[in-house]
Phi, psi and omega in degrees: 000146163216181201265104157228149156283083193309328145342304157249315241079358200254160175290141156293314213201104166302305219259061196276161167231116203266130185246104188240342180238128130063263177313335175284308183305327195268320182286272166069250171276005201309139155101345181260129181281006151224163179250154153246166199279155198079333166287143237187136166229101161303101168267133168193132028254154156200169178214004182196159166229193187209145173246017153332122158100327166291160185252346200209170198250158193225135173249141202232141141252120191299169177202146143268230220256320222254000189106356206293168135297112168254351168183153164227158182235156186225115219035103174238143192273180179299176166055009176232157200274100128016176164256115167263159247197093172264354153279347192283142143328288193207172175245079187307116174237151195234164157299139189265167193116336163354263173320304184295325208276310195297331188100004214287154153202151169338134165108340182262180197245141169231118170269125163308143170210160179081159177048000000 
């Protein structure tokens, strides 16, 4: 499955993994020591996330129900809180660095595709 930003064009995530459930969601990236570029966690519902626990900074873009971008966060470090985002769906989280290099901004749109 992947991320792409139908806005600008580019892929967000090749390699996306959708955390839909409960147990997916509580896990999400907790335990692992790297994001590589192209990898790529839908977590929903959510409206805020936490890095407790992490090894590495993140880049997040909030989505509502339709894909829009409703807020980023860009490189957010370990051990610190999201912003909440009370209209979001979910939380697309990236490698950081992401975001700036795709060019996403509030306001664009991101589709999930494949599988």
């Amino acid at each position: 499955m992947q991320a792409r930003n139908s806005t600008r064009g580019v892929v967000l995530a090749d390699r996306l993994e959708w955390a839909g459930t409960s147990e997916s969601r509580k896990r999400g990236l907790l335990g692992r020591s790297q994001f590589d570029p192209g990898q790529g966690i839908y977590i929903a519902p959510t409206q805020w996330i936490h890095m407790i626990g992490m090894r590495f900074p993140i880049d997040v873009a909030f989505l509502d129900g339709n894909g829009r971008v409703l807020a980023l966060h860009h490189g957010l470090k370990p051990n610190r809180f999201s912003r909440i985002v009370l209209r979001a769906d979910g939380a697309l989280e990236l490698p950081a660095g992401t975001l700036a290099a795709s060019g996403t901004m509030v306001g664009d749109t991101v589709v999930f595709e494949g599988e």
